[in-house]
Backbone as a chain_set.jsonl record, in Angstrom:
{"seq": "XXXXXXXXXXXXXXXXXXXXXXXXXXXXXXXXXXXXXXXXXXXXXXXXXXXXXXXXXXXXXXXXXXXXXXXXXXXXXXXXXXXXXXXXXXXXXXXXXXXXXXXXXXXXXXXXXXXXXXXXXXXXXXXXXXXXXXXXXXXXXXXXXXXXXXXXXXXXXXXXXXXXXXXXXXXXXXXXXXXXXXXXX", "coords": {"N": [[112.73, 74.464, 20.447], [110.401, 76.276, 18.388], [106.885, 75.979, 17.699], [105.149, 75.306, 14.815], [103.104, 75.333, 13.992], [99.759, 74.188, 14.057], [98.644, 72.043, 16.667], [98.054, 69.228, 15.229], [97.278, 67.055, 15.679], [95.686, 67.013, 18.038], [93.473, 68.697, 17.495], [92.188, 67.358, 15.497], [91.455, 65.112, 16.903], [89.721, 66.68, 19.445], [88.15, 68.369, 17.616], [86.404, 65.862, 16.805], [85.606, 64.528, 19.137], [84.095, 66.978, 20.626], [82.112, 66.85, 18.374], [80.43, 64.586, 18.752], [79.521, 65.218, 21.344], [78.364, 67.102, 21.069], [76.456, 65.905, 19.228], [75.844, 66.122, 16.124], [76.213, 66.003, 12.832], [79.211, 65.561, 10.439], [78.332, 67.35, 8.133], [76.54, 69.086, 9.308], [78.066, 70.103, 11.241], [79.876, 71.643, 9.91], [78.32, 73.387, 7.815], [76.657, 75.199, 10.29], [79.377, 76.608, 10.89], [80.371, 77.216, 8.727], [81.722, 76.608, 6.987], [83.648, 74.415, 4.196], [82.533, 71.615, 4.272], [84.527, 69.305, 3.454], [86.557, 70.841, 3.949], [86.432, 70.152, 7.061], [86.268, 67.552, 7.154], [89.064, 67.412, 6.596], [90.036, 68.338, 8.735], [89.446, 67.097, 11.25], [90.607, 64.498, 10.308], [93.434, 64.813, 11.171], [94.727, 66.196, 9.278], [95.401, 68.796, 6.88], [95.658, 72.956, 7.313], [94.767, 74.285, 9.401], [93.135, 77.64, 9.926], [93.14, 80.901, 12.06], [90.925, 81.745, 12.203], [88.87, 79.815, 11.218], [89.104, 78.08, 12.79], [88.1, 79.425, 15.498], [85.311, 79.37, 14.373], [84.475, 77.037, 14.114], [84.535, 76.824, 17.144], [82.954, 77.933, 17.958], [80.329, 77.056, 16.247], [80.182, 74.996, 17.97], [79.45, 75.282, 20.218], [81.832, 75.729, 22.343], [84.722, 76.89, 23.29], [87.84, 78.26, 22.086], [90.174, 77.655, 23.111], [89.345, 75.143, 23.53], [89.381, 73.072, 21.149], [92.538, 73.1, 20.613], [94.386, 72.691, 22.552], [96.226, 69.827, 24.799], [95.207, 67.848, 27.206], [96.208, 69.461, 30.48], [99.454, 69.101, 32.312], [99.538, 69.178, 35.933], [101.537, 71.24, 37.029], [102.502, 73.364, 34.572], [105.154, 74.57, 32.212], [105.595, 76.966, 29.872], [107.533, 77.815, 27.31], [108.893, 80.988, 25.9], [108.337, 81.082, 22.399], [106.915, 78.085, 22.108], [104.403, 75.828, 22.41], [101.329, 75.411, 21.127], [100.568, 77.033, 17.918], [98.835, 79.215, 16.254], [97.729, 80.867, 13.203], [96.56, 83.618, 11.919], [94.886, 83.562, 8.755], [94.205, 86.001, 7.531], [95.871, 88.457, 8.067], [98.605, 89.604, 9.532], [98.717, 87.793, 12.02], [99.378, 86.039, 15.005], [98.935, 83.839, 17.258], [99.236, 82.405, 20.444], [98.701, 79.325, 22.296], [98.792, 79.992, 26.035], [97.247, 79.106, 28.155], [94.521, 76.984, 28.903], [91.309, 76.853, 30.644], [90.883, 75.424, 32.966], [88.606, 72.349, 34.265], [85.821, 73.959, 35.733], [86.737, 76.725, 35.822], [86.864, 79.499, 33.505], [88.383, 80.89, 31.614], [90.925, 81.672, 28.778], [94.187, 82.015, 28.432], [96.389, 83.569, 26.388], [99.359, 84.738, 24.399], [100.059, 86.679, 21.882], [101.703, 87.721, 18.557], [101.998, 90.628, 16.197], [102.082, 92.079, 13.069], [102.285, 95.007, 11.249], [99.5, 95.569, 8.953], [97.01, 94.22, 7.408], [93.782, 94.28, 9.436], [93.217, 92.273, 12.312], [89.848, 90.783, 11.941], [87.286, 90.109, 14.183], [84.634, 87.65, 14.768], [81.736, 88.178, 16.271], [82.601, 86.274, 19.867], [81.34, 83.053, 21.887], [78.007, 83.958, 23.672], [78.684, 86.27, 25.917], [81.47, 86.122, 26.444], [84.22, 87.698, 27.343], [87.054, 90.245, 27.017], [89.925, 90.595, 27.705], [93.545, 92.385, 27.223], [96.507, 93.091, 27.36], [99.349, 95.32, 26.307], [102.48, 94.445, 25.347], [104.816, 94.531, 23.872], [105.607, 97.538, 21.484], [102.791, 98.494, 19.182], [98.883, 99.032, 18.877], [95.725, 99.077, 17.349], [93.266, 98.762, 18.884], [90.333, 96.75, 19.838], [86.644, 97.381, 20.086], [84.699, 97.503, 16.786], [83.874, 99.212, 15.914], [84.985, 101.38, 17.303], [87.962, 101.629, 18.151], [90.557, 101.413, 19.762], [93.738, 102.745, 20.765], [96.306, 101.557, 21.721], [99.829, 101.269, 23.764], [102.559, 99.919, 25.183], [102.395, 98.094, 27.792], [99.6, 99.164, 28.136], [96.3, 98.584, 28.879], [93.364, 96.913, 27.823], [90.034, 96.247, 27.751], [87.025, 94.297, 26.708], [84.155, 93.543, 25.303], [83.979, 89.763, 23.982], [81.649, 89.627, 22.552], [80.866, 90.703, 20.693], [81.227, 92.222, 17.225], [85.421, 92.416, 16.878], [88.608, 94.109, 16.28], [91.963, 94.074, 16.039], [94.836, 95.638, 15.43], [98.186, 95.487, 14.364], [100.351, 98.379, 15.118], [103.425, 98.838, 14.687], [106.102, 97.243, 14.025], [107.02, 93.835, 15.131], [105.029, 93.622, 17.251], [103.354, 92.417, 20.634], [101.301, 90.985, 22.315], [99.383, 90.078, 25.624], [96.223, 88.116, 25.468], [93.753, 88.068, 27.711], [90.911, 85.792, 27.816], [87.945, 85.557, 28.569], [85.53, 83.456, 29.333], [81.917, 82.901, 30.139]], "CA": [[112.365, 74.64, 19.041], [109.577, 76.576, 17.765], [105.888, 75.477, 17.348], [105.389, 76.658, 13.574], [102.315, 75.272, 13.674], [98.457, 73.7, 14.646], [98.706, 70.837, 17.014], [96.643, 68.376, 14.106], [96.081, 65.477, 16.442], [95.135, 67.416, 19.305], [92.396, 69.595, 17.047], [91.244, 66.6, 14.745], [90.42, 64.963, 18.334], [89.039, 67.66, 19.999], [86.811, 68.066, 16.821], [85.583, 64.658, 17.008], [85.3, 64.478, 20.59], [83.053, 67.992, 20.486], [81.226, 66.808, 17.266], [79.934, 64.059, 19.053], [78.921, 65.527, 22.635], [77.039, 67.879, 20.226], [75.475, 64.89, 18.555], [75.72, 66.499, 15.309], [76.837, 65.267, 11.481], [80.104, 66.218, 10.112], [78.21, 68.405, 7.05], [76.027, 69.732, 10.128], [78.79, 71.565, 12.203], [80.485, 72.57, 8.479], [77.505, 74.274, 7.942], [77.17, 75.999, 11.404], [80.528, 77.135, 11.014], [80.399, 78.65, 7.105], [83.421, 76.472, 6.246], [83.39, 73.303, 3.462], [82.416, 69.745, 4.808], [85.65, 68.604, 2.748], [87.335, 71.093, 5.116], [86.129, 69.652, 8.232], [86.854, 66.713, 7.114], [90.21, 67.029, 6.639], [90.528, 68.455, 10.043], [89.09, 65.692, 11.628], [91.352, 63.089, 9.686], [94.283, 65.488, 11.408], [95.149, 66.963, 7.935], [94.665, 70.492, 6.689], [96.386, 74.165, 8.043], [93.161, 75.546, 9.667], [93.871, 79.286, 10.41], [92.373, 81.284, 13.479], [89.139, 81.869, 11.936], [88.568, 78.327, 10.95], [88.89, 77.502, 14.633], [86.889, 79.982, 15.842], [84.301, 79.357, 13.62], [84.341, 75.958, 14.647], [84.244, 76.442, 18.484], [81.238, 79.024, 18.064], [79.296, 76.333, 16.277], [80.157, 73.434, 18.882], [79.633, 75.989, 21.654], [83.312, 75.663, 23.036], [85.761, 78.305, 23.813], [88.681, 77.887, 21.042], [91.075, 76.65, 23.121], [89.68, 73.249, 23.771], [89.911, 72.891, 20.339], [93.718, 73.196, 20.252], [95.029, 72.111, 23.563], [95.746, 69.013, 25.249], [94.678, 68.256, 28.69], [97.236, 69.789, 30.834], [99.623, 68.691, 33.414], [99.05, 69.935, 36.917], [102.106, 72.419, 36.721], [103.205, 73.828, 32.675], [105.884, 75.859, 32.012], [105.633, 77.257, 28.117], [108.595, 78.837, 27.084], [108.508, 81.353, 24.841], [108.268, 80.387, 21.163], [106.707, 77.026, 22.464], [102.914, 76.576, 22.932], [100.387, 75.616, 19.82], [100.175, 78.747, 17.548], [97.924, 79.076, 15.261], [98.196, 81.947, 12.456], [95.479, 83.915, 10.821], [94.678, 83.711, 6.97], [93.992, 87.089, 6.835], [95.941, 89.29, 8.93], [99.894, 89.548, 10.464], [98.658, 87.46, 13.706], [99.393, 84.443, 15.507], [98.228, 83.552, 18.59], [100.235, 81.117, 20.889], [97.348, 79.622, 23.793], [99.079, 79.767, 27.024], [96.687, 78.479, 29.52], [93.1, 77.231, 28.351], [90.358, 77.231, 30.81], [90.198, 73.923, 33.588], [87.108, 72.355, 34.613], [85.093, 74.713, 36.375], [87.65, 78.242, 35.412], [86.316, 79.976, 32.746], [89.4, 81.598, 30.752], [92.358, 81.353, 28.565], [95.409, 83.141, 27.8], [97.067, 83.481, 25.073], [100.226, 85.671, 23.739], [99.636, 87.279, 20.476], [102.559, 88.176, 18.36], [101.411, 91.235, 15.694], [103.102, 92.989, 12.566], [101.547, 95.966, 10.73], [99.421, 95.124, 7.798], [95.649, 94.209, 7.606], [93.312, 94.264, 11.004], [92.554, 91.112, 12.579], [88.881, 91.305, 12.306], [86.956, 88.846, 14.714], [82.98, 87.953, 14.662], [81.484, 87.677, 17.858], [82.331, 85.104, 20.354], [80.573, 82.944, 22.86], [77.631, 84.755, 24.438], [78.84, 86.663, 27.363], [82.746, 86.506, 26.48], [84.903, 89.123, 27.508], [88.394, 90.051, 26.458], [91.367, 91.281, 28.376], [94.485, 92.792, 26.636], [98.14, 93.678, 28.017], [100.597, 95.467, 25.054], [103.657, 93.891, 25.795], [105.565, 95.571, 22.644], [104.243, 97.505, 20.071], [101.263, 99.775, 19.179], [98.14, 98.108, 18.367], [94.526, 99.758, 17.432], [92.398, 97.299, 18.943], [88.572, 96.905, 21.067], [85.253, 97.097, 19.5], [85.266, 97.258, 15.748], [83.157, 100.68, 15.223], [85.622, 102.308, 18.53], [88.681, 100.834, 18.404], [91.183, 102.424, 20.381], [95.221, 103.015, 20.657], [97.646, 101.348, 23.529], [101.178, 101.017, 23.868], [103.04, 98.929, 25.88], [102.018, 98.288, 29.794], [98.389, 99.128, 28.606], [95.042, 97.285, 29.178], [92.172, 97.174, 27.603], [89.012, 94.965, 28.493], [86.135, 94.444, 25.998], [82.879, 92.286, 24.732], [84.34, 89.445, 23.027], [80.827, 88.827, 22.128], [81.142, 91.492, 20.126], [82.812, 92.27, 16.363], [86.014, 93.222, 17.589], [89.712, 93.881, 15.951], [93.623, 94.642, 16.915], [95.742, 95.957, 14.344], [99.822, 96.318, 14.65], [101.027, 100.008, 14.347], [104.498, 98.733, 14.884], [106.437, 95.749, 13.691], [107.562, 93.301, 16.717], [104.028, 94.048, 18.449], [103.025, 91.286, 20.902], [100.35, 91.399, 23.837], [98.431, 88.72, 25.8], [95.11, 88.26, 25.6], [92.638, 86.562, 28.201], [89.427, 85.333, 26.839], [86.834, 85.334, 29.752], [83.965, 83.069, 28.804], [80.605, 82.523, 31.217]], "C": [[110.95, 75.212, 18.966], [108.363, 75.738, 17.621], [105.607, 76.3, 15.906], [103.53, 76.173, 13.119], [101.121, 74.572, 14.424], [98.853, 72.509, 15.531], [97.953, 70.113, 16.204], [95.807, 67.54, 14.77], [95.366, 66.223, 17.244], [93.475, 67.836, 18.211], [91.717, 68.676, 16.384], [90.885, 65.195, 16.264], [89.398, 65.522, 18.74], [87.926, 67.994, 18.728], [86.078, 67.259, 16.872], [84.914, 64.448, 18.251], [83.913, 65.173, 20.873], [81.968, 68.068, 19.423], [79.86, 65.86, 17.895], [79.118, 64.387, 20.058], [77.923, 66.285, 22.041], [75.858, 67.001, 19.531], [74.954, 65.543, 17.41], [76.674, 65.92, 13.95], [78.097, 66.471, 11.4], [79.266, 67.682, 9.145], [77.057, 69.618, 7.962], [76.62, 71.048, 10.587], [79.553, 72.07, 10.459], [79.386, 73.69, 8.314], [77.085, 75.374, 9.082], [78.011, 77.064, 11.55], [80.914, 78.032, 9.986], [81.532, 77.934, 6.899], [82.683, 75.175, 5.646], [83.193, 72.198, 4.345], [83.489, 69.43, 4.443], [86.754, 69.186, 3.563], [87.694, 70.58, 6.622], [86.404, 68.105, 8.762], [87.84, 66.066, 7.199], [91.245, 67.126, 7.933], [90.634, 67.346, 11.04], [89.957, 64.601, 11.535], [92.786, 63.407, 9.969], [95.481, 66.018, 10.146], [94.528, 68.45, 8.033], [96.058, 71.461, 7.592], [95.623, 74.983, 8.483], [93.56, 76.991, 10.6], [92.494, 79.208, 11.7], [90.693, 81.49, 13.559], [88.293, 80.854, 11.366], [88.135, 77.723, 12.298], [87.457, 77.7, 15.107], [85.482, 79.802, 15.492], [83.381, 78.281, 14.271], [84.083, 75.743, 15.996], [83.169, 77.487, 18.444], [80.365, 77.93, 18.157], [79.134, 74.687, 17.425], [79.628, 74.256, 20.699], [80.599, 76.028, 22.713], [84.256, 76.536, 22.788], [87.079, 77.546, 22.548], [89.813, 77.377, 21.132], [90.885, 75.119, 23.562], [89.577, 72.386, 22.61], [91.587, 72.337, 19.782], [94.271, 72.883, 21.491], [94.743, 71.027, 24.237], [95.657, 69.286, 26.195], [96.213, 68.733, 29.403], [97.855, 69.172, 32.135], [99.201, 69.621, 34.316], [100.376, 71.075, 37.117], [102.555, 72.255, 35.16], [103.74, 74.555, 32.785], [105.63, 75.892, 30.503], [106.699, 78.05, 27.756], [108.614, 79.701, 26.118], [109.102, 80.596, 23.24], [107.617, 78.834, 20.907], [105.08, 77.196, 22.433], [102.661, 75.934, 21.454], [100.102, 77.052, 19.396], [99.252, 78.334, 16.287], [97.758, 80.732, 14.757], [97.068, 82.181, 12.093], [95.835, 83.848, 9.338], [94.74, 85.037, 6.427], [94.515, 88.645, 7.268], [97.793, 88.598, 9.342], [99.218, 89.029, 11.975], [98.722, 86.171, 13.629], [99.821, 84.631, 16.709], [98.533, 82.432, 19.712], [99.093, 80.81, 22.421], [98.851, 79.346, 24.49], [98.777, 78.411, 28.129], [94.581, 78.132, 29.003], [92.059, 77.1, 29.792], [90.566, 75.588, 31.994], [89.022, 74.009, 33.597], [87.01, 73.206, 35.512], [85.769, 76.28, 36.378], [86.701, 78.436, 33.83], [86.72, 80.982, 31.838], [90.307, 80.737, 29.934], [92.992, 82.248, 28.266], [96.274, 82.646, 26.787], [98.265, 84.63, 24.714], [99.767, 85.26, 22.156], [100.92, 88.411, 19.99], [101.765, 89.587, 16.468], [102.344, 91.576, 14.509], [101.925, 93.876, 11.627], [100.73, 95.107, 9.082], [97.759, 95.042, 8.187], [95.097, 93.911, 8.871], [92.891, 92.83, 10.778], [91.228, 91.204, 13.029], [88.232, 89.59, 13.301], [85.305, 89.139, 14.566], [82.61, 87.598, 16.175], [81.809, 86.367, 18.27], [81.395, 84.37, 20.903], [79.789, 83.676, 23.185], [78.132, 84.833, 25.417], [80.496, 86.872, 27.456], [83.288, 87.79, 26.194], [86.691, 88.822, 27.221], [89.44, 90.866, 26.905], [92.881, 91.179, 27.584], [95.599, 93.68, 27.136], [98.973, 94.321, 26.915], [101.8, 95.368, 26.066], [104.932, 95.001, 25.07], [104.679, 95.961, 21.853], [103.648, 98.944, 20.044], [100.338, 98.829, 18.944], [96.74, 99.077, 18.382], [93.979, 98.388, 17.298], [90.956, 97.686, 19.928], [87.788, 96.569, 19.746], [85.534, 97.505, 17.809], [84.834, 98.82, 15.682], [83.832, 101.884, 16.219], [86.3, 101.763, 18.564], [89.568, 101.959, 19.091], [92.792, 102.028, 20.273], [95.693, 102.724, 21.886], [98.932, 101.015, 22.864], [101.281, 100.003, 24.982], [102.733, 99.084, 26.949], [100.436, 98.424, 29.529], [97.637, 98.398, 28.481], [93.901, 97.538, 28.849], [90.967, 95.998, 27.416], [87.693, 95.324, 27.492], [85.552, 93.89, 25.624], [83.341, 91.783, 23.71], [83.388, 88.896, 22.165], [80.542, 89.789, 21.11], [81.679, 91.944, 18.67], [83.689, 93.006, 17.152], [87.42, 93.314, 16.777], [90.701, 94.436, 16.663], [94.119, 94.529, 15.196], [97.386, 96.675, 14.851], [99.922, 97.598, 14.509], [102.437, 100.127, 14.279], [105.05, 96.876, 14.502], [106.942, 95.602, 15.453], [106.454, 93.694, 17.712], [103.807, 92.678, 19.493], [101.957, 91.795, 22.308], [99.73, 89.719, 24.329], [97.181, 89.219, 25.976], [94.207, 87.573, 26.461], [91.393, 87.174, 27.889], [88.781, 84.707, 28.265], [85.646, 84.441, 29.516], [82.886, 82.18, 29.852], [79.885, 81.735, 30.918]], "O": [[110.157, 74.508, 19.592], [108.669, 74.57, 17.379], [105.751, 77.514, 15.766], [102.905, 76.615, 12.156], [101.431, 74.296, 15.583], [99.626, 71.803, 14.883], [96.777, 70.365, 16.467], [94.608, 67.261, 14.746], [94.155, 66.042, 17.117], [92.48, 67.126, 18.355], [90.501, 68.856, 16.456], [89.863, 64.511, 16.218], [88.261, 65.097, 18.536], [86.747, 67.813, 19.032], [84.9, 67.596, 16.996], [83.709, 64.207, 18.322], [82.888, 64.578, 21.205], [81.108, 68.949, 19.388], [78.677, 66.138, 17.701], [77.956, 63.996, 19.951], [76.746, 66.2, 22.391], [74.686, 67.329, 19.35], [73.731, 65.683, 17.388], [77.789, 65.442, 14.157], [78.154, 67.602, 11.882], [79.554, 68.847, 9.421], [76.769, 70.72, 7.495], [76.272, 72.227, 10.537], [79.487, 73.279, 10.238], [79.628, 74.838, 8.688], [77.204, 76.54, 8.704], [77.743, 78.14, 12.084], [81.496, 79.114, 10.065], [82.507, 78.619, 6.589], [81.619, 74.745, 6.091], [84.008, 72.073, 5.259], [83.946, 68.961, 5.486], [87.72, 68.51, 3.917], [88.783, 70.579, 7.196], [86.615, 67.592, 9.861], [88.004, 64.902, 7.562], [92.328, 66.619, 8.224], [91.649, 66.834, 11.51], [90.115, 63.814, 12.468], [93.613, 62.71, 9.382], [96.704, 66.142, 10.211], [93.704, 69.019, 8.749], [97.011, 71.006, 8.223], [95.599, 76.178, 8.189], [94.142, 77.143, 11.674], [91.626, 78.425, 12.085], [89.777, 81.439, 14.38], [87.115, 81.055, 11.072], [87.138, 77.106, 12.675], [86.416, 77.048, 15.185], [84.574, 80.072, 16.277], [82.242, 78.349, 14.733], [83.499, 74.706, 16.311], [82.553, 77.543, 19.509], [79.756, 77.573, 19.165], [78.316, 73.771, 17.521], [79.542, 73.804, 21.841], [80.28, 76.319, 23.865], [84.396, 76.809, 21.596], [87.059, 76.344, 22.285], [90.501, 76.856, 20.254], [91.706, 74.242, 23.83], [89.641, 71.165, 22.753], [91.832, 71.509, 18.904], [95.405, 72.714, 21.043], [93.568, 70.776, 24.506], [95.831, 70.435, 26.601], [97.262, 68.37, 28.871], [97.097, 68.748, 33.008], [98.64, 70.663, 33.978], [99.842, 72.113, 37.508], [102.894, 71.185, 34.654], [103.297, 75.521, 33.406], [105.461, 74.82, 29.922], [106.551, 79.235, 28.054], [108.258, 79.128, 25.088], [110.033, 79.805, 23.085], [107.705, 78.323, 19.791], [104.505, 78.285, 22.428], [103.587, 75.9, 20.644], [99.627, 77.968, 20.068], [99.135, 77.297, 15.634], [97.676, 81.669, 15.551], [96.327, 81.225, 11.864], [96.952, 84.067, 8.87], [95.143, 85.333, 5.302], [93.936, 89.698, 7.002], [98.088, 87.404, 9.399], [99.213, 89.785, 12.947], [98.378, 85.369, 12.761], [100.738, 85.318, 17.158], [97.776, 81.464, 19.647], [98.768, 81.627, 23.282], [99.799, 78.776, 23.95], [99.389, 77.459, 28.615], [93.695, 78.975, 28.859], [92.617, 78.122, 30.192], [90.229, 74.568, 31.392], [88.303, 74.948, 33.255], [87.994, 73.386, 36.23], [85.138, 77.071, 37.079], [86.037, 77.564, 33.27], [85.955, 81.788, 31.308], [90.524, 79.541, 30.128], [92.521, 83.301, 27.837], [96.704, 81.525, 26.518], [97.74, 85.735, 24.852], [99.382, 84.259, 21.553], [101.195, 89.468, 20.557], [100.978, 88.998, 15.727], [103.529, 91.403, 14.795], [100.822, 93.394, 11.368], [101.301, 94.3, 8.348], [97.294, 95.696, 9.121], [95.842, 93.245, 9.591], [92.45, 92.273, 9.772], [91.029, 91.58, 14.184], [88.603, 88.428, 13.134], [84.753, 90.219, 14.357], [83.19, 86.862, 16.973], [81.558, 85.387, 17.569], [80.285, 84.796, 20.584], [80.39, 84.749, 23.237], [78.259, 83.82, 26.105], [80.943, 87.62, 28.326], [83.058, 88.632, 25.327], [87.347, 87.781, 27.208], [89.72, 91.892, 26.286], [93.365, 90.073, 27.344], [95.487, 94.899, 27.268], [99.522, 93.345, 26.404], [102.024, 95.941, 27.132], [105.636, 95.878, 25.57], [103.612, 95.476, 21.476], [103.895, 100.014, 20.599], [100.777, 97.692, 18.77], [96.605, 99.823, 19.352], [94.014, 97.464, 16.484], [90.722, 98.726, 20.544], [88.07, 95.862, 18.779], [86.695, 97.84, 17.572], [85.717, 99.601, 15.329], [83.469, 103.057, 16.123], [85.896, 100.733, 19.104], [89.341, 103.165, 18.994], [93.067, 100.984, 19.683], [95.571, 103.398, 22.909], [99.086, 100.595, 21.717], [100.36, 99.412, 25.547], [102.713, 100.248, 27.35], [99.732, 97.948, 30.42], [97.972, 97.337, 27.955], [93.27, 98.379, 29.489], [91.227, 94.91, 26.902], [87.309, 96.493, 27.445], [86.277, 93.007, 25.165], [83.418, 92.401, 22.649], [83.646, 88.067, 21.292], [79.549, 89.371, 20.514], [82.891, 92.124, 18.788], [83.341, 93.911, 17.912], [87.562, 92.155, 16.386], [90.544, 95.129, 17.668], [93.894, 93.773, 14.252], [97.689, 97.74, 15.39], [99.416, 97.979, 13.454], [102.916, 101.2, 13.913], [104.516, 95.783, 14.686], [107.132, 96.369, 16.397], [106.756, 94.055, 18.849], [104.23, 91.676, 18.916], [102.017, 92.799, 23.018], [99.661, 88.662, 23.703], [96.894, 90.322, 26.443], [93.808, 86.476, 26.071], [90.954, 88.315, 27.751], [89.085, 83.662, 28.839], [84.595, 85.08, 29.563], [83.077, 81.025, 30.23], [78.946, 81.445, 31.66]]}, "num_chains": 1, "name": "protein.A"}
């Protein structure tokens, strides 16, 4: 069956968890992040439908990569099958983003499949300092990279770019999908 949506517990954990190691107030990291306290709140209390840029927002200001936000710890082998996996949808954009594989101690990635359909660009604001961003088109078209050079792949190609960076991907084809790994130093 389908994941249609946020893991809640996992993320209103992993908020708390990362609020604390930060040793910062709830209306602290809200602020940080540019989203409501009443939002953050509700995350926290594993309520809410926090889209991709809610996340993000959120693992900028905690200084944590976005999937330890959204994934639990993992066994020592995972299979994910497709349609399976925590996805998490943008607000503002045809995307959703299924993590794969987030990052063990001492690795310094995750992967993710990313399913696409034509319609507004998924714009992103810089990540992490120093994160980089690797991209496979699986199906599809997609104009994606740096925001002010974005460039055109099809399927099989690869394109590698500063996710510290603004950066977007935009469908040119319904049924697009690619994976993405998220490098972060």
């Amino acid at each position: 069956m389908p994941n249609t949506g946020a893991p809640l517990e996992v993320i209103a954990a992993s908020l708390r968890r990362e609020r604390e190691r930060v040793g910062i107030s709830m209306g602290e990291l809200a602020k940080r992040a540019g989203i409501a306290k009443s939002t953050l709140s509700q995350l926290e209390s594993g309520a809410g439908n926090p889209s991709v840029e809610t996340l993000w927002a959120l693992g900028v200001a905690l200084g944590v990569p976005f999937s330890r936000l959204v994934d639990p710890p993992a066994p020592q082998v995972r299979v994910v099958r497709a349609g399976e996996g925590p996805m998490i949808r943008s607000e503002k954009a045809h995307y959703a983003a299924t993590l794969l594989a987030s990052c063990p101690p001492g690795a310094r990635r995750d992967i993710y499949v990313v399913n696409l359909e034509p319609g507004a660009a998924r714009g992103s604001d810089p990540h992490l300092p120093g994160s980089r961003e690797h991209m496979i088109v699986g199906t599809g078209r997609v104009l994606a990279g740096l925001t002010d050079d974005p460039v055109e792949l099809g399927p099989g190609d690869y394109l590698y770019y500063p996710g510290d960076q603004p950066h977007i991907v935009t469908a040119l084809e319904p049924g697009t999908s690619l994976v993405l790994v998220m490098e972060h130093v």
